[in-house]
Structures are given as C-alpha cells and as structure tokens.
DRENDOVO-934973 format. One record per residue (C-alpha): x, y, z; residue in three letters. Coordinates in steps of 0.5 Angstrom, whole numbers, plus 500, padded with zeros to 3 digits. Example, Ala and Ser with C-alpha at 12.3 -4.5 7.8 and 13.67 -1.06 7.14 Angstrom:
2
+-----+-----+-----+--------+
|   x |   y |   z | residu |
+-----+-----+-----+--------+
| 525 | 491 | 516 |    ala |
| 527 | 498 | 514 |    ser |
+-----+-----+-----+--------+
% end
This chain:
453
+-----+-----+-----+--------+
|   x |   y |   z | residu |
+-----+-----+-----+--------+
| 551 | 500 | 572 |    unk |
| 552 | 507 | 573 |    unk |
| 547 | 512 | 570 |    unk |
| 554 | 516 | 568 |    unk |
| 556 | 509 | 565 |    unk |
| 548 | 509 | 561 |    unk |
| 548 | 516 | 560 |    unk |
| 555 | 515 | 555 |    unk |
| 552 | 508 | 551 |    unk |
| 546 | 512 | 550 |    unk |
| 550 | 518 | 547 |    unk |
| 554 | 513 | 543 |    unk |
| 547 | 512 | 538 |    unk |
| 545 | 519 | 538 |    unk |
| 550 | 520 | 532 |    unk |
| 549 | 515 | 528 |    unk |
| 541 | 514 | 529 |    unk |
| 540 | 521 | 526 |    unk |
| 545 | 521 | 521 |    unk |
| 541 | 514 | 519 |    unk |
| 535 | 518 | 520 |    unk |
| 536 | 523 | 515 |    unk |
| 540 | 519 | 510 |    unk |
| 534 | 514 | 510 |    unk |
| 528 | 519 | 509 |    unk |
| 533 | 523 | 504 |    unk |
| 532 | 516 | 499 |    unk |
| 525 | 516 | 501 |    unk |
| 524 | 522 | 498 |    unk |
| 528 | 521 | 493 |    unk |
| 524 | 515 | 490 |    unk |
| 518 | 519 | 492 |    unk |
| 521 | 526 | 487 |    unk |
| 522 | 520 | 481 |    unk |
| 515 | 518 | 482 |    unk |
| 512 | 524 | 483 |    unk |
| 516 | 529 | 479 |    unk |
| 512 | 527 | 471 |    unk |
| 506 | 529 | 475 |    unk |
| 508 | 535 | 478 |    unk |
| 511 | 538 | 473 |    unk |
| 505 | 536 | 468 |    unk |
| 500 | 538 | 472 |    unk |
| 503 | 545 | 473 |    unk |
| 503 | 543 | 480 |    unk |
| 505 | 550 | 486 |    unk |
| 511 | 550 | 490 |    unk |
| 507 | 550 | 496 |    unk |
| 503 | 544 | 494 |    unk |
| 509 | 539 | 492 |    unk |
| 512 | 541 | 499 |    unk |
| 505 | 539 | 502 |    unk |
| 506 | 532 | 498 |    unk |
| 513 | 531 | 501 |    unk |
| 511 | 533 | 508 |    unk |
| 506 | 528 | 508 |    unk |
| 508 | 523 | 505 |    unk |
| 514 | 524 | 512 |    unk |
| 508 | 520 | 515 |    unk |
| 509 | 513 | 512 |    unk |
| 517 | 514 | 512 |    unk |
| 518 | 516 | 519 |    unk |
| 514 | 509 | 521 |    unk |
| 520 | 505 | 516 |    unk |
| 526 | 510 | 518 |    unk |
| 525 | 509 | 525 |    unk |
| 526 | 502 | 526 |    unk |
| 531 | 502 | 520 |    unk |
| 535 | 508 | 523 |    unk |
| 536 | 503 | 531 |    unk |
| 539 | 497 | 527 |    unk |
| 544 | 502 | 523 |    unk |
| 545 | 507 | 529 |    unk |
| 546 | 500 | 533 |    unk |
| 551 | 497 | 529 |    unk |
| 555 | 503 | 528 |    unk |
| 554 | 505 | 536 |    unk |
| 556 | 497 | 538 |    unk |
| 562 | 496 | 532 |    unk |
| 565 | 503 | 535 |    unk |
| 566 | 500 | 543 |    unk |
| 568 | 494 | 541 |    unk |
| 572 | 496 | 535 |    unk |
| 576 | 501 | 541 |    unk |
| 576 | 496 | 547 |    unk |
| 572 | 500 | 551 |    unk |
| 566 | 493 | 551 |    unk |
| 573 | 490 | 553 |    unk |
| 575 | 495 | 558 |    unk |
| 567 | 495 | 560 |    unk |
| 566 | 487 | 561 |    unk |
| 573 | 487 | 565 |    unk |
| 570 | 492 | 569 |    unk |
| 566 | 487 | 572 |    unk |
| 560 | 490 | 567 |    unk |
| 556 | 484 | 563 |    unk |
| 554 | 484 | 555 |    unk |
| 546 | 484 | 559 |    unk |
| 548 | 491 | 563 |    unk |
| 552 | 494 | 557 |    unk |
| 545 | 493 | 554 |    unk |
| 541 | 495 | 557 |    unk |
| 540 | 502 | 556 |    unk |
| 539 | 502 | 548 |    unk |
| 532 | 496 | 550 |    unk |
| 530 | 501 | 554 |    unk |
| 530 | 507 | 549 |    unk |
| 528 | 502 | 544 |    unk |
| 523 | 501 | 548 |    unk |
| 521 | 508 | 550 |    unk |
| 521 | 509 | 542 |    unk |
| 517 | 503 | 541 |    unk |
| 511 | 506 | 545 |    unk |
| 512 | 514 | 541 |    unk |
| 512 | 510 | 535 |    unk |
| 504 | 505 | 537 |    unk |
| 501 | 512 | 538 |    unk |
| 505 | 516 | 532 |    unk |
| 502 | 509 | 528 |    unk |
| 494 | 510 | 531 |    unk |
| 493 | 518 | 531 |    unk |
| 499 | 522 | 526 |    unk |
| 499 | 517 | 520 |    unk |
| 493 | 515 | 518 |    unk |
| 491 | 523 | 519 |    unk |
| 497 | 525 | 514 |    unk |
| 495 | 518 | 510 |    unk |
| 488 | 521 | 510 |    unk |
| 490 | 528 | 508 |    unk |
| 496 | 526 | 503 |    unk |
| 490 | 521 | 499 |    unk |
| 485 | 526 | 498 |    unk |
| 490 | 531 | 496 |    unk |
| 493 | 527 | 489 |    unk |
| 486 | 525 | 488 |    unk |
| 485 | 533 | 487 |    unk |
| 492 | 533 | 483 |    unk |
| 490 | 528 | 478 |    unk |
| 483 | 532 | 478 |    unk |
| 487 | 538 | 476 |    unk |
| 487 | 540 | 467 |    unk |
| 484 | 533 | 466 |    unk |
| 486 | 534 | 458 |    unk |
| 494 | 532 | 461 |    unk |
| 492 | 525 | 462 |    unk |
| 489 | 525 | 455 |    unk |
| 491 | 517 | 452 |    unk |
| 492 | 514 | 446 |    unk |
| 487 | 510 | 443 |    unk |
| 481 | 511 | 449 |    unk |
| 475 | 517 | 450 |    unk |
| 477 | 522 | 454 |    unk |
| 473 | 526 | 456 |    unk |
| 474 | 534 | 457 |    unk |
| 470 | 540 | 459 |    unk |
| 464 | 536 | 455 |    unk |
| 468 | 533 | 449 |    unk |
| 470 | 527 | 448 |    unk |
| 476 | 527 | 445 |    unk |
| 479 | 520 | 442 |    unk |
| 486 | 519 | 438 |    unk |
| 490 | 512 | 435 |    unk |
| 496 | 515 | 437 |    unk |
| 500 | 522 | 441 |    unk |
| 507 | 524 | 441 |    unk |
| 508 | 526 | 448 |    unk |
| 514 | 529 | 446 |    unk |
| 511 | 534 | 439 |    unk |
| 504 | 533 | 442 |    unk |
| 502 | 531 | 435 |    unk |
| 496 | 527 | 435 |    unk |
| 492 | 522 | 429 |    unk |
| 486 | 519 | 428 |    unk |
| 483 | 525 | 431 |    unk |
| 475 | 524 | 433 |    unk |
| 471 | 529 | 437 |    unk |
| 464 | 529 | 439 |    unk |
| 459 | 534 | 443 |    unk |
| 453 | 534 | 444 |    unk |
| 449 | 539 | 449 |    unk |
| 441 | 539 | 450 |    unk |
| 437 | 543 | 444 |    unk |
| 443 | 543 | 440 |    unk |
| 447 | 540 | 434 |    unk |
| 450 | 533 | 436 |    unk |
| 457 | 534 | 433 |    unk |
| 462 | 530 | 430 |    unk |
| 469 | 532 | 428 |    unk |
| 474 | 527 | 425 |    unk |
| 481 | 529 | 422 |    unk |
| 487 | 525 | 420 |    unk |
| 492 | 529 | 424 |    unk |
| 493 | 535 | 429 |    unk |
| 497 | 539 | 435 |    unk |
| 495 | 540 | 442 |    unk |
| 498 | 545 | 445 |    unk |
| 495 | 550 | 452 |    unk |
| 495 | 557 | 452 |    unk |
| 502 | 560 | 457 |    unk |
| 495 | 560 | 462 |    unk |
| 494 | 554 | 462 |    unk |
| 487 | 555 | 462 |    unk |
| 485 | 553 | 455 |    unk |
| 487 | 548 | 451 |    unk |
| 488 | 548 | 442 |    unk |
| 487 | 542 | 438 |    unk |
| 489 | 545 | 431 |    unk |
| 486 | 539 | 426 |    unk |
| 488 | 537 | 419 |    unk |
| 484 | 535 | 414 |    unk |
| 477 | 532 | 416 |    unk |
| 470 | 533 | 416 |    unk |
| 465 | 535 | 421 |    unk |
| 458 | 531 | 422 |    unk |
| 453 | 535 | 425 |    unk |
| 446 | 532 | 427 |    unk |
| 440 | 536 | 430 |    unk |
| 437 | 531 | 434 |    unk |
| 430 | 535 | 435 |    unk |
| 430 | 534 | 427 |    unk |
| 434 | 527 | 424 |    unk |
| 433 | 529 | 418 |    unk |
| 437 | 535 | 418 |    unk |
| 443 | 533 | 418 |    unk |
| 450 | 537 | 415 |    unk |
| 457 | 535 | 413 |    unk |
| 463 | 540 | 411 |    unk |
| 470 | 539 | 411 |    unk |
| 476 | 542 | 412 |    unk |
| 483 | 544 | 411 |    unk |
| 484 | 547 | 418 |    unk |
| 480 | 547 | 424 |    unk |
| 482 | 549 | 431 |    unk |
| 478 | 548 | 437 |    unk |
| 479 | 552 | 444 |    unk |
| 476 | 548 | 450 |    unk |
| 476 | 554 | 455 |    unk |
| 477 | 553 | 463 |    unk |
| 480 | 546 | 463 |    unk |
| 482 | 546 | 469 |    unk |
| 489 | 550 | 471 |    unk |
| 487 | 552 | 479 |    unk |
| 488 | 547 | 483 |    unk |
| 481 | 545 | 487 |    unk |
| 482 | 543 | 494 |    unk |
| 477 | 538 | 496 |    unk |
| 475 | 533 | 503 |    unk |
| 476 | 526 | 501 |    unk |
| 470 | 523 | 506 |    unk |
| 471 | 516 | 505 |    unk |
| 477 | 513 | 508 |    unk |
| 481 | 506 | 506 |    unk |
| 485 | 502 | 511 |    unk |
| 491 | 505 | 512 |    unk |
| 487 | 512 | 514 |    unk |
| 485 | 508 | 520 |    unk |
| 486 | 507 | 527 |    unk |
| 487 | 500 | 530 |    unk |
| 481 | 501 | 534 |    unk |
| 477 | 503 | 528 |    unk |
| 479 | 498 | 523 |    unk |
| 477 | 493 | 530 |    unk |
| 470 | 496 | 529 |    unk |
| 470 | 495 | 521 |    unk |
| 472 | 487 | 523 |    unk |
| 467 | 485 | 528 |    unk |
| 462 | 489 | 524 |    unk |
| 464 | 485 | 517 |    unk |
| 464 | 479 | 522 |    unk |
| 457 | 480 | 524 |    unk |
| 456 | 481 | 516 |    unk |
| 458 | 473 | 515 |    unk |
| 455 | 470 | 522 |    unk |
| 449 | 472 | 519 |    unk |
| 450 | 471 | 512 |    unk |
| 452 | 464 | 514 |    unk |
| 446 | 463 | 519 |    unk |
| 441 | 465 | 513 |    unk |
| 445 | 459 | 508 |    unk |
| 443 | 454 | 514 |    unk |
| 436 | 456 | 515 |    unk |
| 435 | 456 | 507 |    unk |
| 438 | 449 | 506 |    unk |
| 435 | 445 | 512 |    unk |
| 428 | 449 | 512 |    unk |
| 426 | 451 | 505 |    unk |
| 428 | 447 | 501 |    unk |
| 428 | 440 | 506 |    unk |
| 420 | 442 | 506 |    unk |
| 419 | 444 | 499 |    unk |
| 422 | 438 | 497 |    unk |
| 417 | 434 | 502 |    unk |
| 411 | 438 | 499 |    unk |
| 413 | 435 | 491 |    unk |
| 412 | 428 | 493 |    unk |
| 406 | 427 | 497 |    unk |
| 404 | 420 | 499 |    unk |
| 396 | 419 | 497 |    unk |
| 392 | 417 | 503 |    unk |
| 394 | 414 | 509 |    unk |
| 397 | 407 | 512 |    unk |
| 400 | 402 | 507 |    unk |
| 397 | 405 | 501 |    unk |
| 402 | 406 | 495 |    unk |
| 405 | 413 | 494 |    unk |
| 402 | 416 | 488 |    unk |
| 406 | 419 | 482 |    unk |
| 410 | 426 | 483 |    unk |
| 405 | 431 | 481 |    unk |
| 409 | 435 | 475 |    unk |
| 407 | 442 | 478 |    unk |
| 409 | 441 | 485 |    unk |
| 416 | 439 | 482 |    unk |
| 416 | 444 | 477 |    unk |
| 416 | 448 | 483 |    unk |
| 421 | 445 | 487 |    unk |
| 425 | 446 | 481 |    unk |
| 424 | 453 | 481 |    unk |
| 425 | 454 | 489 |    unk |
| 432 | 450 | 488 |    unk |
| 434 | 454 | 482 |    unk |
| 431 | 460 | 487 |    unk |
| 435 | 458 | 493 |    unk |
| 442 | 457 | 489 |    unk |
| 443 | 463 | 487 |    unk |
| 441 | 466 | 493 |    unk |
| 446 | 462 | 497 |    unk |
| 452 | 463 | 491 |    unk |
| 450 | 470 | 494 |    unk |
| 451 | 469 | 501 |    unk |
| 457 | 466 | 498 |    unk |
| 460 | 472 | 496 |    unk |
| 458 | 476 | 501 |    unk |
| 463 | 471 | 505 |    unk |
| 468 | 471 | 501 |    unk |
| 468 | 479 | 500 |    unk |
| 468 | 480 | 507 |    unk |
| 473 | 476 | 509 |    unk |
| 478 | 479 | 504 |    unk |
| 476 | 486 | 508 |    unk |
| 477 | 483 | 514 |    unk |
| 484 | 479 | 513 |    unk |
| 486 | 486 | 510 |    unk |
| 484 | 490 | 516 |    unk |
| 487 | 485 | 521 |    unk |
| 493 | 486 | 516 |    unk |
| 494 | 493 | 519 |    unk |
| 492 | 493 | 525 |    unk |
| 497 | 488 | 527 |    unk |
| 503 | 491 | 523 |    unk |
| 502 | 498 | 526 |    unk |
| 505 | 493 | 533 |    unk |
| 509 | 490 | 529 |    unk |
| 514 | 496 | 525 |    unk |
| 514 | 498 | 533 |    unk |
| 516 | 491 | 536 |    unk |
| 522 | 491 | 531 |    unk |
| 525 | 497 | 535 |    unk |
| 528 | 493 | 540 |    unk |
| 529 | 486 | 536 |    unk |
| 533 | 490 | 532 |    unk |
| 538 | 493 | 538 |    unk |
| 538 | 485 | 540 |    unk |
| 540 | 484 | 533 |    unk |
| 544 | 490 | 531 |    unk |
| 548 | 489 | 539 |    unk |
| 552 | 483 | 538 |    unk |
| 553 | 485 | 530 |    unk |
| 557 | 490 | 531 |    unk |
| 561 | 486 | 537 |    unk |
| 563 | 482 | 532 |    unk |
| 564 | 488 | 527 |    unk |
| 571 | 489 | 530 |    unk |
| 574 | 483 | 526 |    unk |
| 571 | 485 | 520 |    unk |
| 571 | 493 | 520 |    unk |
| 564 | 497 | 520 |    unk |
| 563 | 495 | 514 |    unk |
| 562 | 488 | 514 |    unk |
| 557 | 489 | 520 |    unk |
| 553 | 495 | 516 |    unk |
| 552 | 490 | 511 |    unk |
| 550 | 485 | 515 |    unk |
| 545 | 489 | 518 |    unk |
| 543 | 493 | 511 |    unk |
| 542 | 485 | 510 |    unk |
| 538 | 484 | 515 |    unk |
| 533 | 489 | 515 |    unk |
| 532 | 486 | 507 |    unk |
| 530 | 480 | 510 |    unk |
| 526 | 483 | 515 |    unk |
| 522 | 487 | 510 |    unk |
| 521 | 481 | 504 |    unk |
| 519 | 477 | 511 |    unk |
| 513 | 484 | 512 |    unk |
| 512 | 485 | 504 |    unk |
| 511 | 478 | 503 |    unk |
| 507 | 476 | 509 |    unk |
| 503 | 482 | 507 |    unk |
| 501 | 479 | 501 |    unk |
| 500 | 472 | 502 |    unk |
| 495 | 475 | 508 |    unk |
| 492 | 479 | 503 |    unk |
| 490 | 472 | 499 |    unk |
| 488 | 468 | 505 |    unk |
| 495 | 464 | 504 |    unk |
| 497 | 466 | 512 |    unk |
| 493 | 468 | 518 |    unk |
| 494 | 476 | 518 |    unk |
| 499 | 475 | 526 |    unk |
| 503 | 470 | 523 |    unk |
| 505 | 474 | 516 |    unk |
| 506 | 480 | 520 |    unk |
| 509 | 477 | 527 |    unk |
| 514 | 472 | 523 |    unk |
| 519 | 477 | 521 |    unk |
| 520 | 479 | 529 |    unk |
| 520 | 473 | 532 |    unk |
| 525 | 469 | 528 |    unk |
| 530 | 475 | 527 |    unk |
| 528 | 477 | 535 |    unk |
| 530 | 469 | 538 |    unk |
| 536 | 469 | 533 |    unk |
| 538 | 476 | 536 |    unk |
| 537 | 473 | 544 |    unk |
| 541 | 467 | 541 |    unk |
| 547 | 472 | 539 |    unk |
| 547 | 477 | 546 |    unk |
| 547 | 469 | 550 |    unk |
| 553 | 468 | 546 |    unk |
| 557 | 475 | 545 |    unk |
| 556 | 475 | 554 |    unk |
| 559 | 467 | 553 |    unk |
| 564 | 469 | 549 |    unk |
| 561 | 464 | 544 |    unk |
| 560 | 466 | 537 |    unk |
| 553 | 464 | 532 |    unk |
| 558 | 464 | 527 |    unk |
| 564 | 468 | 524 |    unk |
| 565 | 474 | 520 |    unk |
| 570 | 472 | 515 |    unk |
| 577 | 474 | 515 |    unk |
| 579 | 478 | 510 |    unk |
| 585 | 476 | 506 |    unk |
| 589 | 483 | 505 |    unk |
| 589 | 483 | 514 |    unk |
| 595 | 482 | 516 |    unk |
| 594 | 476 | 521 |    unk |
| 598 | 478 | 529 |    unk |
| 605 | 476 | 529 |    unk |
| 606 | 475 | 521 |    unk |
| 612 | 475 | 518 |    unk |
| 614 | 482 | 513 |    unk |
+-----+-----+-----+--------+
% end
C-alpha cells in the first residue's frame, strides 16, 4: 500500500482521538473536582496547590485515556470511511481490509510502547508526588476534620463533641481537656457552643455555654478547683493554616516500577520459602524428638516400657503448645506475604496490560465502525462506549478477585485483552470475508432501498 495511502488513514484518527482525548480527561477532572472540591475549599487550599493536584493526577488518567481515546477515534475513523464508500472504493482497488489496517496496528503499536514506559517511569513519580502532596493537604488546620462523637486532637487539646452542625458550626455536649507538664490538668465541659476561625485562618474560637472547668493539679491530687460559667471562649492559636510541604519516604504499589515491585516479590517469596522451611524442621525435628523423649522405654531388649514420666510429658505439652504458636505465626507471616505479592503482581502485570489494550482496541474498534455505516455512528460509538465498560469490569473485577487470591494476577489482568482481542481478530476475518459476527439492527424510522412513498 502506498505511504500516501497510509499517510490518509492515519490522518483520519488524528481528530477524533484527541477530541476523545480531551473529552475523557475533561470528565476525569470533573469527577476528581466533585471529590476534591470539600477539601479544597475546606482547608483553605491555594490555586497554585489545587493546580498542582490535577496536573498530577493527569498521570493516572492519561494511562486510562489513552487506550479509551484509540477505541473511540477508531470507531469514528473507520465509521467515517465506511459510512463515504471510500473502504469500498479502497477494497475494489485491489487494497485488503488487512492492508487498510495495517497503519492504525502500527501507531497502536508505536503508542503501546510510549505508554509501557510512560507506566514504568512518569507514573509512579506523578503517583508518589501527588500521595505525599493530600497527605500534607489533610495535614493542613487539622481543627477542620473535627467529627462528632470522636476525641480529636488540636494543638494540644483534646476536643469531643456528641454532636456538630456543620453548616451553623454549632456544637453540644462539649468536652475539653489539656494537660501540660508542671501544670494543672483541665477539663471543660459545656452544654453547647460555636466554633469559628479568625478571617486568618489561624485560630480557632470555641465560645462555650453553660458549663464547668475541672482543674487537677497533678503534683498535688488534693488541689483540686471547680468553677462554672455562663460563657467561656477558648482560642487555639496557630493550628495549622500554612500548608507544610513534606517528602513522603515510603511508597505504595503504585508509586512503583515493575522491576521494582519484581524485587519487592522475589524478596517477600524468599521471606515464605524460609518461613515454609522453618515449619518443616519445627514439625519433623523438634517435635518428632521431644515426643520420642517423653516416652523412654526402661532397660533394653524385651523388657516392658515404663510408665510415662509425668514432667517429661509436661514438657512435651509445653513444647507443642510452644511449637504451635510458632507455626500459627509462620502461618501468618505466609498468608500476609502472599496477599503482598498477588498485590504487587497485580501491577506489574496491568502496567502491560492497559498498554496491549491499545492494539485490541484497533482490532475491535475497526470492523465496529465498518459495521456502523448501516446503523449510524452512534451505534457504533455505543457500541465501542459498550465494550470498553466490559473491558474495565473485566479489569476492576480481575483486580479484586487477584487481590483475594480468588485469581491468579495474569489471568485477572490478561482476560479482558484476550477475549475481546480474539473476538476483534474474529470481526477483522470476517469484515475482509464479507462475513458478519453479527448484525446491527435495522432501525425502524430508515427507509429500506426501493421502498414505496
């Protein structure tokens, strides 16, 4: 086929991939802002920082947008040709469904690599960062996350409310308490109160109604003082309003490459071959002799055993019990690392995964928007909108169940490309055959050819 040829199809999914791109990452964002946007405006959070969260977070959307944008742009591309006959023209030209193909598998291909590195280097950086960064935003005038009917603690107070009205910051059942080092321990206890912050942000104000404060100096348990009030405020200054930026040190599953998350895997396997080991020699070396030490026989020869020795079975009994407790913790310790490593493997395979599905989605996407010529383009985004849902309950479900041991972590994260590529494979055969796996509906207000008025 010629380059011109090639140069054209290709062109034809430069349009409706990146308007798939921007509608898809405009929804993400969308979804992140409704999460985020309590938060945000709660906390008191910058411009420059709310800006820095979505930019971060465009790390984990673009290694879902990508694959979604191919299937769309391929559907479109594909519905477009067929819907103009220039597929037709293109095929009476001597050029084969495989040949009109071949093009977008190549891109897909080409974007399949830049996407395994972009999952192995950019994202588990942009992951890392953007995990560290809302840790610090949580951390930030902690007296926010204030929850009714729990002890919260606030620039050395410990704050407990039965209930607040988040929207008039009213608070009842109030208990106050502090205590610092060579000072009186102090209790406060109020009926009701308001909670509001300076225009700062800097200090909070509890105006407390009707109550009492305990005090209790500790040096001395004998002084004890009660007095009770009408009204009485309490400012806790500096609580938090600047945002501290901090290095988060550890880092989770998916702040990780798959080589590094390989070495986290052989390690923890290493971690149960050992533990695995060490049952074995506790049950068939310590216990198999202890066991053959509380039942010695007396003399030699055919002489008849003597009775047990009650302090040697009390050992024995102790040494079981002892041995037990040792193995249910090795049992753990194999049950734990496992979980670890069909989490790690999880990943490592679906940073390949999301990837691959760049070039069963041009398989899939290609005969789909063949086949939309007869039933509009609608159909045929739907049914590509349709199959990429299948797809991600196959990926999230697969996930879940490997998670939980219910799956091994290849099959949960491979099943999805496999089914859907071999079913795409299927279509193409079929498209270049003349052939169809199935037919879109006819719809009842298209007027069939030839049809009288």
């Amino acid at each position: 086929m010629r380059p011109i040829l090639s140069f054209y199809i290709l062109r034809q999914h430069i349009g409706p991939f990146f308007f798939a791109v921007f509608v898809i990452t405009f929804l993400f964002v969308m979804d992140l802002l409704i999460d985020y946007i309590d938060l945000f405006l709660g906390k008191g959070i910058p411009l420059p920082i709310v800006l820095e969260v979505f930019l971060l977070s465009l790390g984990w959307m673009a290694a879902l947008t990508v694959p979604m944008s191919i299937l769309v742009a391929t559907v479109m591309a594909f519905g477009r040709l067929s819907a103009e006959n220039e597929i037709t023209a293109m095929k009476a030209a001597g050029v084969s469904i495989y040949q009109i193909l071949a093009p977008p598998l190549i891109a897909s291909l080409l974007v399949m690599i830049g996407l395994v590195e972009f999952n192995n280097r950019v994202l588990p950086e942009s992951n890392h960062r953007l995990a560290g960064l809302l840790v610090d935003i949580h951390r930030k005038r902690p007296a926010l996350a204030i929850k009714a009917g729990m002890f919260n603690d606030v620039q050395g107070y410990t704050l407990r409310v039965d209930k607040l009205n988040a929207r008039t910051s009213e608070i009842d059942g109030v208990t106050i308490q502090r205590s610092k080092e060579g000072e009186e321990t102090e209790t406060i206890v109020a009926e009701h109160g308001t909670l509001r912050f300076s225009p700062d942000g800097n200090t909070l104000t509890l105006d407390l109604v009707d109550g009492e404060i305990h005090a209790v100096d500790e040096s001395n348990l004998s002084q004890y003082h009660k007095i009770s009030f009408e009204t009485h405020t309490i400012r806790i200054q500096n609580i938090g309003s600047e945002l501290v930026r901090s290095e988060k040190k550890s880092r989770g599953d998916r702040e990780l490459s798959a080589d590094d998350m390989r070495g986290r895997v052989d390690a923890y396997r290493r971690e149960v071959g050992d533990a695995r080991t060490e049952t074995r020699v506790s049950l068939s070396e310590h216990l198999g002799r202890r066991l053959a030490e509380g039942t010695p026989a007396e003399g030699g020869g055919a002489a008849a055993p003597r009775l047990p020795d009650p302090i040697a079975w009390k050992n024995v009994g102790r040494d079981v019990q002892n041995a037990a407790n040792r193995l249910a913790s090795l049992q753990s310790t194999v049950e734990e690392r496992g979980k670890q490593i069909n989490k790690y493997q999880v990943e490592i395979h679906k940073k390949y995964a999301l990837p691959v599905a760049c070039v069963v989605f041009v398989l899939l996407g290609a005969p789909l928007g063949v086949r939309a010529r007869r039933g509009g383009l609608g159909v045929g985004a739907g049914f590509s909108i349709l199959f990429f849902v299948v797809y991600y309950v196959f990926l999230i479900g697969g996930e879940k169940l490997a998670d939980r041991g219910y799956l091994p972590p290849p099959l949960a994260m491979w099943a999805a490309n496999v089914l859907l590529g071999a079913l795409g494979i299927h279509l193409v055969v079929g498209s270049n055959r003349e052939t169809s796996f199935f037919r879109l509906p006819r719809l009842p207000f298209r007027r069939q050819a030839g049809a009288r008025t």
